[in-house]
DOTORSE-329971 format. One line per 2 residues: their letters; for each residue x, y, z of C-alpha. Coordinates in Angstrom, 2 decimals. Layout:
<sites>
A> X:Y:Z; ...
</sites>
This chain:
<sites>
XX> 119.41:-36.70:-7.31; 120.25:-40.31:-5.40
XX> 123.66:-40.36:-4.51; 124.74:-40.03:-8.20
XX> 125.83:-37.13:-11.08; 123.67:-37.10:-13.93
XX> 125.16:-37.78:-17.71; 126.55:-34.49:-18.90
XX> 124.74:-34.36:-21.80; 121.42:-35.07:-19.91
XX> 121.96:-31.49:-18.01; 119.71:-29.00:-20.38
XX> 121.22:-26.08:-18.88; 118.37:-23.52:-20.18
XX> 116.07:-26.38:-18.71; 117.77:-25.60:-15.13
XX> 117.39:-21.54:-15.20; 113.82:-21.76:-16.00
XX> 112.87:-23.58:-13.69; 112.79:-20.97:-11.24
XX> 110.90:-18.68:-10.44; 111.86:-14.83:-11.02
XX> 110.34:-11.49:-9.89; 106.95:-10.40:-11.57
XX> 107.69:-7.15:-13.64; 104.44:-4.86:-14.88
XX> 103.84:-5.49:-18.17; 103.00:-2.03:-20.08
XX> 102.38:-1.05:-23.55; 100.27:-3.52:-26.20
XX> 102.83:-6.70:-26.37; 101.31:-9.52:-24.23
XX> 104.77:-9.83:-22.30; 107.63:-7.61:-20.82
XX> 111.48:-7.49:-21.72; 114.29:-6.80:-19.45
XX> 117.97:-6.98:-20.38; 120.90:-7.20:-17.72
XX> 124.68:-6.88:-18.54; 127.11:-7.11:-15.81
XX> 130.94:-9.29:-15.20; 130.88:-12.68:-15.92
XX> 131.24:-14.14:-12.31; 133.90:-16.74:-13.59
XX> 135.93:-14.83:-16.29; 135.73:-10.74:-15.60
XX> 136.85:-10.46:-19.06; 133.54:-11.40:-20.32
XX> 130.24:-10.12:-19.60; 126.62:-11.91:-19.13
XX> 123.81:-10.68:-20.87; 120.54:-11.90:-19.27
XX> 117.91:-11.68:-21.13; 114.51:-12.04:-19.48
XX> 110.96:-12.40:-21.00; 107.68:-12.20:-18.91
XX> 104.28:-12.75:-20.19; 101.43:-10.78:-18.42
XX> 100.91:-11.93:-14.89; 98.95:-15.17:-14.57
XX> 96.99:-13.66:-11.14; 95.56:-11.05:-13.58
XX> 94.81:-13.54:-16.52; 91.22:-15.15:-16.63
XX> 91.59:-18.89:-17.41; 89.23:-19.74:-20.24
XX> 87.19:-22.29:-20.26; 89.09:-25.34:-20.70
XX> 88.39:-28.85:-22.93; 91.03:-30.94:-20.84
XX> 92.02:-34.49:-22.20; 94.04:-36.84:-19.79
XX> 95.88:-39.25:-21.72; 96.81:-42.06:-19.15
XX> 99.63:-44.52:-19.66; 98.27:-47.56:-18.08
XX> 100.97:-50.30:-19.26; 102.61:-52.32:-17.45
XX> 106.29:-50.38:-17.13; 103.70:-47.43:-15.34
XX> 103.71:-49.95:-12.34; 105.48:-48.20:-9.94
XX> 105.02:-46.30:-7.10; 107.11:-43.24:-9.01
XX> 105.11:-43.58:-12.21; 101.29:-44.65:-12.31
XX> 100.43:-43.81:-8.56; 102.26:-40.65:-8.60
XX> 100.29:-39.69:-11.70; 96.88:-40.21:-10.22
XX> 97.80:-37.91:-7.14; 98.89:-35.41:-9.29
XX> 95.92:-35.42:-11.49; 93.52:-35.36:-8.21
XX> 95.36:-32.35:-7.52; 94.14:-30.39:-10.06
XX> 90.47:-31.65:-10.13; 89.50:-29.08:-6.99
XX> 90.47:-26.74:-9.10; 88.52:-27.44:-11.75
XX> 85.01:-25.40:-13.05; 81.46:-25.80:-14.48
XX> 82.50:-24.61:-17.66; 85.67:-26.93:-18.09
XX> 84.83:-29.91:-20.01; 87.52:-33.16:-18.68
XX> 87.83:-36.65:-20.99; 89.94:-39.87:-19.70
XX> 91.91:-41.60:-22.10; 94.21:-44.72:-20.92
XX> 96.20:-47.12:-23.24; 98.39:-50.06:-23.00
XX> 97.70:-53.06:-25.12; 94.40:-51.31:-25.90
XX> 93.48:-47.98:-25.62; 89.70:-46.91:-24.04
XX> 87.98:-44.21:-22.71; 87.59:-44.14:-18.96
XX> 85.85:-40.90:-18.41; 83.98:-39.24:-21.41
XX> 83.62:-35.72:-21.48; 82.42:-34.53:-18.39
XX> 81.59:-31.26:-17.22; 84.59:-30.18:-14.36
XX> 82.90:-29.48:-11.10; 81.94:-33.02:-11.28
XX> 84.95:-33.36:-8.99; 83.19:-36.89:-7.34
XX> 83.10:-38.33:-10.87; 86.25:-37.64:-12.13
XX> 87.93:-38.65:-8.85; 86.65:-41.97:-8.69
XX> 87.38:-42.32:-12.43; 91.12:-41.50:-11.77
XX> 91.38:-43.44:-8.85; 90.02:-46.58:-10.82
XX> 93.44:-46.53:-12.77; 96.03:-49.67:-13.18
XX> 98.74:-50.55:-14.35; 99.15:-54.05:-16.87
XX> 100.03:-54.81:-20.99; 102.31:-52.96:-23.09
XX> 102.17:-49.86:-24.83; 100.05:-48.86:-27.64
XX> 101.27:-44.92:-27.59; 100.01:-43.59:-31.39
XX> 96.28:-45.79:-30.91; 96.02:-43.88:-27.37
XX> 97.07:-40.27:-29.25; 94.09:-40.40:-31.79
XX> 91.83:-41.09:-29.40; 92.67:-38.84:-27.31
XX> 92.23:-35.81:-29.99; 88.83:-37.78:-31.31
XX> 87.87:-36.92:-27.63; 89.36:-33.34:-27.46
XX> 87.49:-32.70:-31.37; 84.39:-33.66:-29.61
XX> 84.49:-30.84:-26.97; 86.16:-28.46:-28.65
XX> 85.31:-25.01:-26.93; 85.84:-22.46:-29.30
XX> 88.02:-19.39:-27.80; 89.08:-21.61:-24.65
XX> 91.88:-23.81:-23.93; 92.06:-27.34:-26.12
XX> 94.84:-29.81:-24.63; 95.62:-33.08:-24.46
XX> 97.56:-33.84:-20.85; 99.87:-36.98:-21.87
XX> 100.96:-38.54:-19.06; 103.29:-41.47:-19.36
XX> 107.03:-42.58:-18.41; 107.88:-42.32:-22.13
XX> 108.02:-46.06:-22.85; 106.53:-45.73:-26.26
XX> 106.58:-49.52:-27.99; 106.18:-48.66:-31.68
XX> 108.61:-48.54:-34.62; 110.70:-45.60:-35.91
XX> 108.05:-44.92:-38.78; 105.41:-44.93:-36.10
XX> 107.31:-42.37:-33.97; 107.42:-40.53:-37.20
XX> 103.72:-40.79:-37.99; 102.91:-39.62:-34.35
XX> 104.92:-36.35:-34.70; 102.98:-35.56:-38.11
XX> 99.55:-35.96:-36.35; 100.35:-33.82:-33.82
XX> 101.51:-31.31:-35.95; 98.42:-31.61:-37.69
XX> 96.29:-31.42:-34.90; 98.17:-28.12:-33.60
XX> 96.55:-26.84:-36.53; 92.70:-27.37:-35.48
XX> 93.93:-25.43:-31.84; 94.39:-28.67:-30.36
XX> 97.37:-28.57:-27.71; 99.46:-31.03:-26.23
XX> 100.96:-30.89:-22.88; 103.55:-33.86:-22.22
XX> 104.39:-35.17:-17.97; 107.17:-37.41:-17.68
XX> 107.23:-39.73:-14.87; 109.77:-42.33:-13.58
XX> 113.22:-43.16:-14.11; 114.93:-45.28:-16.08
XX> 112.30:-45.64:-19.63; 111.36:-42.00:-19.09
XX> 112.57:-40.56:-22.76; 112.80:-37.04:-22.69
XX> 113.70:-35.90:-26.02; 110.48:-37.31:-27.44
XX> 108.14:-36.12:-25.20; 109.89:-32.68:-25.66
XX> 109.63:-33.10:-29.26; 106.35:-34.19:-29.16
XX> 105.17:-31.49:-26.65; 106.91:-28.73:-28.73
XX> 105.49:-29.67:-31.76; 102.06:-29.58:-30.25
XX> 102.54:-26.15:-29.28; 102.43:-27.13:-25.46
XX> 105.38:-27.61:-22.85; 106.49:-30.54:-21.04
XX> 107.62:-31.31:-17.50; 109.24:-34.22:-15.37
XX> 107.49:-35.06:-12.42; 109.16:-36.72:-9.79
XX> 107.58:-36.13:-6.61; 103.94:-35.01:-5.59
XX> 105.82:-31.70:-4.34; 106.55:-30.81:-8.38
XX> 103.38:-32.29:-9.33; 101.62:-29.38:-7.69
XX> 103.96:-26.80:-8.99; 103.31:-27.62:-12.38
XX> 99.33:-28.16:-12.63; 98.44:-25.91:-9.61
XX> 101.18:-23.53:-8.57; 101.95:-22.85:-12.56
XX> 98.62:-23.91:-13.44; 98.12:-20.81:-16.14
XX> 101.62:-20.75:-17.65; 101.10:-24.72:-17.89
XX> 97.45:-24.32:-19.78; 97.10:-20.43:-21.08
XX> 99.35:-19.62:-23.32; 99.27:-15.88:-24.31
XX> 102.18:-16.02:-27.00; 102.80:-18.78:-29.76
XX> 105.86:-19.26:-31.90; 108.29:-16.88:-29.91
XX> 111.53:-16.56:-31.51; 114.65:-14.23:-30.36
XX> 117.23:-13.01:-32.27; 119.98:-10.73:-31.30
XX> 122.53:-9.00:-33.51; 125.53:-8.15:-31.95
XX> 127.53:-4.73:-32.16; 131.18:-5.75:-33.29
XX> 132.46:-2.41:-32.73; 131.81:-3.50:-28.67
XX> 131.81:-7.47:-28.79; 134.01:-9.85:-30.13
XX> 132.65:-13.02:-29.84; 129.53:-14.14:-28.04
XX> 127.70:-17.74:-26.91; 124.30:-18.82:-25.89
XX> 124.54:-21.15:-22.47; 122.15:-24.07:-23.10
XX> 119.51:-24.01:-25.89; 121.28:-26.50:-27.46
XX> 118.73:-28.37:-29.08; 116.59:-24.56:-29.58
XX> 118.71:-23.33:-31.94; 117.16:-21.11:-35.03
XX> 118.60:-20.92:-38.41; 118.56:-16.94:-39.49
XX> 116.43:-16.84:-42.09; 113.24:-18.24:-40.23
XX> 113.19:-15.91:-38.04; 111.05:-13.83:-40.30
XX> 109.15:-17.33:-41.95; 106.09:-17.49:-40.02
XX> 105.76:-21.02:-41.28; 108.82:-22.34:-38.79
XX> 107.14:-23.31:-35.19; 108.73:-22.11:-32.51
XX> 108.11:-21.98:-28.42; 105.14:-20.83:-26.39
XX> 104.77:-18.92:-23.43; 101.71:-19.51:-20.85
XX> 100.40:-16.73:-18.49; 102.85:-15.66:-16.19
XX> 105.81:-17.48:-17.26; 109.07:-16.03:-17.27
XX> 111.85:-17.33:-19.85; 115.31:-16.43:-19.29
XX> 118.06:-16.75:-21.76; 121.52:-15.81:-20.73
XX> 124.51:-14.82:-23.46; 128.46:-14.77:-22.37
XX> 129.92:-12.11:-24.13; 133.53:-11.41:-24.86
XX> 133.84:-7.83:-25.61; 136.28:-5.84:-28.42
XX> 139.75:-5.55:-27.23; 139.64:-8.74:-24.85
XX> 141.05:-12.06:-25.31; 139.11:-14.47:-27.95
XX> 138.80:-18.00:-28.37; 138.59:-17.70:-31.82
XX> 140.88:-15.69:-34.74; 139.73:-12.51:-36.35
XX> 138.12:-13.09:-39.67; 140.66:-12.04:-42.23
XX> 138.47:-10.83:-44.95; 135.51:-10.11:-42.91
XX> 133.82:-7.04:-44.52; 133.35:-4.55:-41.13
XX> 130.27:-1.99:-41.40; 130.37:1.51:-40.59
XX> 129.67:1.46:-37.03; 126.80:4.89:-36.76
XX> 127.45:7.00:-34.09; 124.45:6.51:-32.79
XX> 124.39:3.07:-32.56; 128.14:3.05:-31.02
XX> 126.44:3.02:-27.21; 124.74:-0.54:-28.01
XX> 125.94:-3.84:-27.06; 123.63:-5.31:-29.32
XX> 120.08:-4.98:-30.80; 117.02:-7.58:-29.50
XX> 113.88:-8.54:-31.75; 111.48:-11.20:-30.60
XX> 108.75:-12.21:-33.13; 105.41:-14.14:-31.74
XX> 102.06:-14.75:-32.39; 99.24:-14.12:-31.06
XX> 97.63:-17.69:-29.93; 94.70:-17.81:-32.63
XX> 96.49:-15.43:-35.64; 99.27:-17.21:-38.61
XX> 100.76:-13.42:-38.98; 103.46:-12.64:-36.06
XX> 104.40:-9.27:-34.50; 107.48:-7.76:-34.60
XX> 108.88:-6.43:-31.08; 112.46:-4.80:-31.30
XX> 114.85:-2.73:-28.84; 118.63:-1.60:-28.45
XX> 120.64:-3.50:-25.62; 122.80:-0.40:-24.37
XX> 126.20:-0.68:-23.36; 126.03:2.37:-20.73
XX> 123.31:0.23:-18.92; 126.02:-2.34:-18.12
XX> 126.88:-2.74:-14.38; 130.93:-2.89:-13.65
XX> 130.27:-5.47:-10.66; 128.07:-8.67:-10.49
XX> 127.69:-7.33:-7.03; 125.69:-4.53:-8.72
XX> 122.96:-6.50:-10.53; 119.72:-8.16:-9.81
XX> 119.42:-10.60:-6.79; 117.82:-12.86:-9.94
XX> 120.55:-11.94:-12.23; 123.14:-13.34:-9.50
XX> 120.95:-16.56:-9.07; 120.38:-17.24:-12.63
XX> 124.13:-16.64:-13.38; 124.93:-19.57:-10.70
XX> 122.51:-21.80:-12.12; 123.85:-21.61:-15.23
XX> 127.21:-22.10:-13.56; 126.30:-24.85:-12.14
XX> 124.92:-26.71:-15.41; 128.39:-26.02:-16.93
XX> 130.31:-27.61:-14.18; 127.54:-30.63:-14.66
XX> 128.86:-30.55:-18.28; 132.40:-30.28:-17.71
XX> 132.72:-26.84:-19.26; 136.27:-25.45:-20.23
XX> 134.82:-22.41:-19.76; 134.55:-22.09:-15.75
XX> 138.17:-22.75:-15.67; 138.98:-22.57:-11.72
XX> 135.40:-21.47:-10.69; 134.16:-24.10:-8.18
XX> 131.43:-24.94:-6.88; 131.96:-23.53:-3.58
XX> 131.98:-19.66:-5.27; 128.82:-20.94:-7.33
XX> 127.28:-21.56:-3.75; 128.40:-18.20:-2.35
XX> 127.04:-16.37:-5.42; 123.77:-18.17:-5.66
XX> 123.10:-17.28:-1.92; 123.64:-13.65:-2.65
XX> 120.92:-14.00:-4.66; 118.53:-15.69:-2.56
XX> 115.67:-12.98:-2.64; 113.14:-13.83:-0.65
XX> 112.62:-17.64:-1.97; 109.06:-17.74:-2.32
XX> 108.60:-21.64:-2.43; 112.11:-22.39:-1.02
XX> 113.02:-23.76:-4.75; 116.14:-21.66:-3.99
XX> 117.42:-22.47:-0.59; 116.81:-26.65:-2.23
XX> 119.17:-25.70:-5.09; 121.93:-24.74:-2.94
XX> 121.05:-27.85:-1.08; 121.36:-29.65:-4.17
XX> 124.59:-27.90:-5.34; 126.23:-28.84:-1.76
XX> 125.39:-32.74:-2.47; 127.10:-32.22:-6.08
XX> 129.96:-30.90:-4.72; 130.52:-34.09:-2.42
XX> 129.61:-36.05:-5.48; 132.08:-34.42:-8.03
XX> 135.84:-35.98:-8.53; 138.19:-33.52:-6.82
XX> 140.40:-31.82:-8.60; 144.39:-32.20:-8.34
X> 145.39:-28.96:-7.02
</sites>
């Protein structure tokens, strides 16, 4: 943040909550991940209710990296040359070489007007070799992004390690210099690729070019993840600090799917996931792609719920057809299933569970320290966005909340949030009272 708000529809509000990290639950029984629901007040509307729901893969400290086939994919052009872009990317990429073994295999790909390997495949306790090949890196010419891709998974077929993790890093500020049809073309090869259990993992750097919704894309349909990097500080939280949730993942095409009980709620909205949204029917077409989830990661989704007998933003349905409600299904809020894959299998697994109504808590006060942090993040993207639905809920009560939930801060990513949300606050236009 310098000095300025950014573009309401640049906040990704889903983008914001999972960012953070959350407490590490056990994981128990055969699914590769654990599931944890929360219901309590919503802290700006006591009418309505949040509905966290949380999903944690198996802890990344108990995971055993495979061996890994690692392809940097270097944006070298000319728009890389500043210190935020092209410099910044070699530090962060030195970063993770120390952590690198004998039985990783690491390839360097740059492009700009040309594309050329710096670094063929080479075993990764080299750590002097790599080094000096990263450090070798400049900036100059435009950008040839597609050229640079099928190199890059020409290098990744030729070390392909079967059973161990195959990914392309792309690093770049998202500058790409080709046509429409081209951008088109790209997204089909990766898709294709995905197929042979080649992975792509997209790093945004800079501001300004950087284009997010492509390398999202792009990173999504390569069945990786993507992250901005803007300092050396996030660098190392997402190749070291998250290093197996970045690299491992232990769950492919995760979808979720609730059905909600409308003898308790009346109306109900996802916060953020905007651009996530899945039609109904493929949730059970194994042929749609959805998300992934690496070792240790935690992804939190969190629903506002308006519940039967409360005041709706939206009319009853006149001729809606209303189901026997079975007695014993009368104590549920809703009912959860999450369908995923595991990362080398086409067929996905079903995983399904009741969200109970008794398990609600009457006061936020009640709940989770996470549940009251992740309820102010969220808060806080929808004052970013301008949301109708805060109504008088400032900033200042977003502040209070999200220090009640503070927990013990490993990394300090909290205590800089409410930093953060202090700086909006002097930013924002103040209301007329």
């Amino acid at each position: 943040m310098q000095g300025q708000l950014p573009p309401k529809d640049a906040v990704r509000i889903e983008e914001l909550i999972n960012y953070f990290p959350y407490a590490n639950t056990s994981k128990t029984g055969e699914h590769p991940f654990s599931v944890q629901t929360e219901v309590a007040p919503a802290p700006w509307n006591t009418d309505h209710q949040l509905l966290r729901v949380r999903i944690q893969a198996m802890d990344a400290k108990t995971t055993v990296m495979p061996a890994s086939n690692l392809v940097f994919l270097v944006d070298v052009s000319g728009s890389m040359n500043s210190p935020d872009k092209l410099p910044l990317v070699k530090n962060t990429l030195k970063m993770l070489v120390p952590k690198l073994r004998s039985q990783d295999r690491i390839s360097l790909v740059v492009y700009a007007g040309r594309t050329q390997v710096e670094l063929e495949p080479t075993p990764g306790n080299e750590h002097d070799k790599i080094l000096a090949a990263i450090d070798k890196l400049e900036a100059a010419g435009s950008t040839a992004g597609e050229s640079a891709m099928k190199l890059a998974y020409q290098m990744a077929r030729r070390s392909y390690i079967p059973n161990g993790i195959n990914r392309i890093l792309m690093a770049t500020d998202g500058d790409f210099n080709v046509g429409l049809s081209n951008i088109d073309q790209l997204k089909d090869m990766v898709a294709a690729e995905r197929k042979t259990g080649i992975s792509l993992t997209s790093l945004g750097f800079g501001q300004g070019n950087y284009n997010e919704y492509l390398m999202e894309q792009l990173a999504d349909i390569g069945n990786g993840n993507y992250a901005y990097i803007d300092s050396a500080d996030e660098g190392r939280k997402v190749l070291i600090e998250e290093m197996a949730s970045t690299f491992n993942t232990v769950a492919a095409d995760v979808k979720v799917q609730i059905e909600f009980n409308p003898a308790q709620i009346a109306e109900y909205r996802l916060i953020g996931y905007e651009n996530r949204l899945l039609n109904e029917e493929d949730f059970n077409n194994d042929k749609v792609d959805a998300g992934e989830i690496g070792a240790g990661k935690t992804v939190t989704a969190i629903y506002e719920l308006t519940p039967v007998g409360k005041a709706t933003a939206i009319d009853p349905h006149r001729y809606e057809t209303t189901k026997a409600i079975a007695t014993n299904t009368k104590n549920e809020l809703g009912f959860l299933r999450i369908r995923y894959k595991k990362p080398s299998e086409d067929k996905s697994i079903l995983l399904q569970e009741p969200i109970l109504a008794s398990n609600s808590k009457t006061s936020i006060d009640q709940t989770s320290t996470d549940f009251r942090f992740a309820a102010s993040v969220a808060g806080f993207g929808l004052t970013l966005r301008d949301s109708k639905y805060l109504a008088n809920y400032d900033i200042e009560k977003l502040i209070t909340l999200a220090k009640s939930g503070m927990g013990n801060d490993e990394g300090g990513y909290r205590g800089e949030f409410v930093r953060l949300m202090k700086i909006s606050d002097e930013l924002m236009p103040k209301k007329p009272n």
